[in-house]
N, C-alpha and C positions, 0 to 999 in steps of 0.2 A: 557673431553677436546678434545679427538681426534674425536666426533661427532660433534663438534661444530665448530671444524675447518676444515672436511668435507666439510662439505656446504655450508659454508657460508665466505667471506673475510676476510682475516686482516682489511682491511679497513673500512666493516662494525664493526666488533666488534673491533677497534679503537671508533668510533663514539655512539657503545650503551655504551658503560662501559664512555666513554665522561658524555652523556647523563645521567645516573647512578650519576655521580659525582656532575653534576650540577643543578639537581634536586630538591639540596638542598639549593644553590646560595639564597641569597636577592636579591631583586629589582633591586638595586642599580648595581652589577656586572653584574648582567643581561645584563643591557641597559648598559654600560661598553665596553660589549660582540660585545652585535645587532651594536654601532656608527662602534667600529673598526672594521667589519665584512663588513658594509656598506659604511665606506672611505677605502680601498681595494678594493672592488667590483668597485667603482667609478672611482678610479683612473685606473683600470684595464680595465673598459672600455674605458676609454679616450684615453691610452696610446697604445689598440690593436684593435680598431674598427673604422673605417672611419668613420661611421655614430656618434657615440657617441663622436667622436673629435671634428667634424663638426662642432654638435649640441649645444656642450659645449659652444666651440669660439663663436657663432652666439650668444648664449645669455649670453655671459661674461662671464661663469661659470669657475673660477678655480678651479680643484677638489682637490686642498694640501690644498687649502683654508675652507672647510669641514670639518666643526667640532664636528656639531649638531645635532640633529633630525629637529632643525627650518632649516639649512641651507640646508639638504637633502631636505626638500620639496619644494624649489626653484626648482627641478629638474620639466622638462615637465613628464608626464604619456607617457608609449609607449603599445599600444595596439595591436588584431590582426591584423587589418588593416595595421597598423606601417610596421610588422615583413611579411606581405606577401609583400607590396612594397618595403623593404630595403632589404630582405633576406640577399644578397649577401656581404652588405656594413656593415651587423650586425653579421657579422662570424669574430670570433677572428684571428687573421693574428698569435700568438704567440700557436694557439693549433692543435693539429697534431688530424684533422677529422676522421682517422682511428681508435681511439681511439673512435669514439661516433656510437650512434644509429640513424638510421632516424626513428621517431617517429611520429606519426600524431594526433591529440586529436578528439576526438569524434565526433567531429561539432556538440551538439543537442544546440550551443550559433549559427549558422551559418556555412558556407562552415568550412572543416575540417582549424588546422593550422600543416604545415610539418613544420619540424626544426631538430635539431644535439641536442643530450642530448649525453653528456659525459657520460662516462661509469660510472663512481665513483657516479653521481648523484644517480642510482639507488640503491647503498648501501645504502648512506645517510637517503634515503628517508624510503629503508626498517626497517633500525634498527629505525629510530622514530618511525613507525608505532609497529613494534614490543615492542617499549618502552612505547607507548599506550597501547597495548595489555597488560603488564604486570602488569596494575591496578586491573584486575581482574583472575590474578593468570597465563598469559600465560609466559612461556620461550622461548626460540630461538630455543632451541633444538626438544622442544614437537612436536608430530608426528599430522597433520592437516586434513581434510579434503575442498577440493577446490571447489565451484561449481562456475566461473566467465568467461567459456569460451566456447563460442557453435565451434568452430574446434578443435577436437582430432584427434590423427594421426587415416588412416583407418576408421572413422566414428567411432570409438570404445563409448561407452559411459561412460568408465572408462581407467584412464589408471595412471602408476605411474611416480610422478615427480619428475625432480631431485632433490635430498633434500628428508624429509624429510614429505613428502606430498601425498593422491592420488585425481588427479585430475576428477571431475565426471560431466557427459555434463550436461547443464540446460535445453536439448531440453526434446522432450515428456516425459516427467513428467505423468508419470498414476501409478496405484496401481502395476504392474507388475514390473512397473522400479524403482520403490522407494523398492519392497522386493527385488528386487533384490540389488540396494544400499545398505540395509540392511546387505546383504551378506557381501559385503564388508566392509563394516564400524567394522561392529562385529567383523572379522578377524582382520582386521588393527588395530583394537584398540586406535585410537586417540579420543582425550580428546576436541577436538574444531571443527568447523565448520565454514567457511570464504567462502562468498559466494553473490550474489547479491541478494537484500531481496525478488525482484518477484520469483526467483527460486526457495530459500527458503522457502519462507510463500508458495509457489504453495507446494512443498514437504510434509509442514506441514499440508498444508488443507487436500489435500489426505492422510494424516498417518491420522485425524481426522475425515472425512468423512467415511475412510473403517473400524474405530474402529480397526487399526494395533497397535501392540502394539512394541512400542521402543526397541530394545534388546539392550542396551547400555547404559550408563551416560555419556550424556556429561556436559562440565566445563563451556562452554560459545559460545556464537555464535556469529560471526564476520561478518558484515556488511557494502558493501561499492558500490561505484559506481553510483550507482541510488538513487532518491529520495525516504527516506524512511516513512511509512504511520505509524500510529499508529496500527492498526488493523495490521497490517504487523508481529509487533513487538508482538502485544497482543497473538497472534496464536502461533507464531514461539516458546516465552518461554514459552506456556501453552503447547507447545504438547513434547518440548524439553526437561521441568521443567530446565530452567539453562538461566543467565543471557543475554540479546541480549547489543551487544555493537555495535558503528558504530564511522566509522572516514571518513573524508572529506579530499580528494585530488584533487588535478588536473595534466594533460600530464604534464604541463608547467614548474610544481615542483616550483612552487613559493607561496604557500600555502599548511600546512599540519595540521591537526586539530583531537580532539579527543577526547571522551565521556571520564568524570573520575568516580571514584566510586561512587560518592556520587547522580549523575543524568545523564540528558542526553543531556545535553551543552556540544557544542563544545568548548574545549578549543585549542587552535592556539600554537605551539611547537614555542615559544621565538629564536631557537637556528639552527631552520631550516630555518625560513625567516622571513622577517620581515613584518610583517602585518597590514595594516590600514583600514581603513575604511569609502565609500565617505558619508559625512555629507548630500547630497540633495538626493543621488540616493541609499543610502544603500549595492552597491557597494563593495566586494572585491578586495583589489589592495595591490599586494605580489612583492614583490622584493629577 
């Protein structure tokens, strides 16, 4: 109890033991769920952003009138293009900015997008993912290892994070820095690895290539970020012996997704946003 409220929020663990609960929901409460999630969001737009008031008036849209998933998609689509022209007119007048992150997305879709992500979003967002993880045996508390980030403080190539993690660089990768990883791993003792799959499968190639042998069992290895290859995956649990999982995110936090046990389909978390799909262009479009 007192490690798990360490590190991590009331807020997030509000939302996984949520998630816990409703796991086992019908269809039917589900979509329940997503309309009344979705006319809140609507109306919240209307009543605290210029642009979405605007927007509304101009194409008649009253949002108490919203009842549907058909009357929802009356709504126009807002892209990045939208959010780099409106920025200013698409900032909530009723939320106090000090409370948020400026965060930028990757740009490999085009030029990066900057925007305000509330601080609460990143709970949200973790405990689903950790609620993904837990198809194949992980918990909140379990000790990790990190490989998703080439700046560490001091250029160091390991270092420990807060919580419940040690973070370890994806940069040169050779047979000298994976035994030495080793070191660490062994000490540390954790049971998972979460990490981007080129840094990984590079890890693994070399424990395969120099014939090193694993000092360790791990439970399962976690996968995100980048596009992942088969051959990526076929390495990584051949040299790891332990299940490779991956889940699908984005900055924008309006899509979250996740490998179950049975394959390696992403399935779309109902409870984090609401997810469609463009009929002509195959398209993601998360709310």
């Amino acid at each position: 109890f007192l490690l798990r409220r360490k590190y991590l929020s009331n807020r997030f663990w509000d939302w996984y033991d949520f998630l816990e609960n409703a796991y086992y929901w019908d269809e039917m409460k589900v979509m329940d769920f997503q309309i009344e999630k979705l006319k809140n969001l609507v109306n919240y737009a209307y009543n605290n952003t210029d642009y979405f008031y605007n927007l509304f008036n101009e194409h008649g849209i009253i949002p108490k009138t919203m009842q549907t998933f058909s009357d929802f998609k009356k709504l126009p689509f807002s892209d990045r293009h939208l959010f780099m022209k409106e920025k200013k007119r698409l900032v909530s007048r009723a939320y106090d900015l000090t409370k948020c992150h400026y965060v930028r997305t990757s740009g490999t879709t085009g030029n990066p997008l900057v925007f305000y992500k509330p601080n609460e979003c990143f709970d949200y967002e973790l405990a689903t993912i950790y609620h993904f993880w837990k198809r194949i045996g992980f918990n909140p508390c379990d000790k990790r290892f990190v490989i998703n980030s080439d700046i560490l403080p001091d250029k160091k190539p390991w270092i420990y994070g807060t919580g419940n993690y040690v973070r370890l660089s994806p940069n040169k990768i050779n047979k000298e820095r994976v035994e030495l990883y080793f070191k660490i791993m062994k000490r540390y003792d954790a049971k998972y690895l979460h990490g981007y799959p080129s840094a990984v499968s590079l890890i693994a190639k070399v424990i395969r290539e120099n014939k090193l042998i694993v000092p360790f069992k791990l439970k399962g290895v976690f996968l995100a970020s980048e596009a992942i290859y088969q051959w990526q995956r076929d390495i990584i649990s051949e040299v790891f012996d332990c299940r490779v999982f991956s889940h699908y995110g984005n900055t924008e936090g309006v899509a979250l997704a996740g490998e179950c046990e049975q394959s390696t389909y992403y399935h779309f978390s109902s409870f984090f946003s609401y997810v469609e799909i463009d009929d002509k262009t195959n398209e993601i479009i998360g709310t």
